[in-house]
N, C-alpha and C positions, 0 to 999 in steps of 0.2 A: 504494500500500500504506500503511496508516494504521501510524503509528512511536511511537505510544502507546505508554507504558511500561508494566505490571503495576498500579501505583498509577494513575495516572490513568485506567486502564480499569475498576478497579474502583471510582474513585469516581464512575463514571460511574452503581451502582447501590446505593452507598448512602456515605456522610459517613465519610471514611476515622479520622476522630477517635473513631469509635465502637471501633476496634481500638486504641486507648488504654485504652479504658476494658475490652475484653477481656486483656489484656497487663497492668492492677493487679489484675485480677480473682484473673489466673494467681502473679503475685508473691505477692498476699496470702494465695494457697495454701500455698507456701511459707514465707512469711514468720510467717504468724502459729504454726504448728510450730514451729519454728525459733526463734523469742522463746520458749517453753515450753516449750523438749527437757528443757532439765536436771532442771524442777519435775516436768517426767513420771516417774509411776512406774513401776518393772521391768516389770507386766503392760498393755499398754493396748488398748484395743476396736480389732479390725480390719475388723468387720462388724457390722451392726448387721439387724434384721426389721424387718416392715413397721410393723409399730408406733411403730420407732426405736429399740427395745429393743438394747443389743448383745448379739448368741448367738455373737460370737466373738471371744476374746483372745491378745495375741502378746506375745512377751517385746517391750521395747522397742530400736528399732534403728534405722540413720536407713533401711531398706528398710522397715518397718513402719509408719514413720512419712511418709516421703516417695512411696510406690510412686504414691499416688492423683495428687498432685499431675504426678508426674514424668511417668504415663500420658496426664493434662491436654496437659501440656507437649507431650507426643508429638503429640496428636490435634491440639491448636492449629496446629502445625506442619505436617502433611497437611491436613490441609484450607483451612490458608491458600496452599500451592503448587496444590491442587487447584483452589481457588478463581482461583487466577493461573493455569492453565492453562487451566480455560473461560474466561477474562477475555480472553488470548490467540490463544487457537485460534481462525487465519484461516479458519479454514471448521466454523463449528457444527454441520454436519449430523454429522461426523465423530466428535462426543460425545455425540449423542441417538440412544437406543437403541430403532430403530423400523424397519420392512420398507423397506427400500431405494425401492422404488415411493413411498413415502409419503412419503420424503421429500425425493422429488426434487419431490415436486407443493407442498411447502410453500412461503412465497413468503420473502423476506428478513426483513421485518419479523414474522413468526412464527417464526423461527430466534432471533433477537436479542432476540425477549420471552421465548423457551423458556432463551437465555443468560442475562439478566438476574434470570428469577424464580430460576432455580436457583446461580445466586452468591447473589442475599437469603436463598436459602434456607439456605445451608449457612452463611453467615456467624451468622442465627438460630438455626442449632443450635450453632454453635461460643459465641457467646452465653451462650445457655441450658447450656452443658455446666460452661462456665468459672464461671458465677454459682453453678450445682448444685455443684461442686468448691470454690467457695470459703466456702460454706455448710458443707460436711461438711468441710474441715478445722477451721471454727472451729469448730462443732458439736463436732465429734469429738473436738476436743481439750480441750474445756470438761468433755465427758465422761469422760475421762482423766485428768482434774486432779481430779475428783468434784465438780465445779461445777455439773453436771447428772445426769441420771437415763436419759436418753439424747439423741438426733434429736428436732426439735421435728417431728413429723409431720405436722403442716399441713404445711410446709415442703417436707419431705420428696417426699410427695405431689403438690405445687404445681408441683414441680420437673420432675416424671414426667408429671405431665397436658399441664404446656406443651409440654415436647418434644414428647410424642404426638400434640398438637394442632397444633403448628406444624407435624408430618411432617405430617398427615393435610393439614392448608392446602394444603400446597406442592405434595403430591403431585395433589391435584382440579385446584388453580393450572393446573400442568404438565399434566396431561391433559385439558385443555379449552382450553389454546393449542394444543396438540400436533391435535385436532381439523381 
């Protein structure tokens, strides 16, 4: 039985130093609020349109101001035990969701690519969640401070395509090892 821990299994599928750089991502979520609670004024944007525009305002409060980052904090959190349990789980068939017949005919080494791509995967959207979360608090707060006009919509945009596109990756990935 292989007595690998969490951390070494998962950097067996990608450079565990990169959850450093998710983990300042989440801080600076945090952190840069937090440096400009006080200068915030009474009303500040709690949503913003597609444009960047914001069409919605709250009185200020540390739930109004903190909810986005602390949701981050949540998701970061699932999905890095999520990640540690595929990482873990002795027998993969038991997390791929596919007719029983099918996947008893798969062989090892297509079990352990279908584990691999799908930890890159989720650790890519945890990624792309924490980068998009650390954008719209400075974003957001810049706009609150009246520094800005709203969301830089590139940005904004950039943020929604790459998830899309990395789900869309991962998910063809997954369905053509799973073959």
């Amino acid at each position: 039985m292989d007595q690998k821990g969490i951390w070494q299994k998962l950097a067996e599928h990608y450079p565990l130093w990169w959850e450093w750089v998710v983990l300042i991502l989440i801080v600076f979520s945090f952190w840069y609020p937090a440096a400009h609670y006080a200068e915030l004024p009474a009303q500040i944007p709690t949503h913003f349109g597609p444009s960047g525009a914001p069409d919605a305002w709250s009185p200020k409060s540390p739930v109004s101001v903190y909810l986005a980052p602390l949701i981050l904090a949540g998701t970061y959190i699932l999905m890095t035990a999520l990640n540690g349990w595929f990482a873990l789980a002795p027998d993969p068939r038991k997390l791929i969701n596919l007719p029983k017949k099918r996947l008893e005919k798969m062989t090892p080494q297509q079990l352990e690519s279908i584990r691999g791509e799908t930890i890159k995967g989720l650790f890519v959207l945890k990624f792309l969640l924490a980068a998009m979360s650390a954008d719209l608090s400075y974003e957001s707060t810049r706009v609150a401070l009246g520094l800005r006009n709203g969301l830089n919509p590139v940005w904004l945009w950039s943020f929604f395509g790459a998830i899309m596109l990395s789900s869309l990756y991962f998910t063809v990935r997954l369905l053509k090892l799973s073959k």
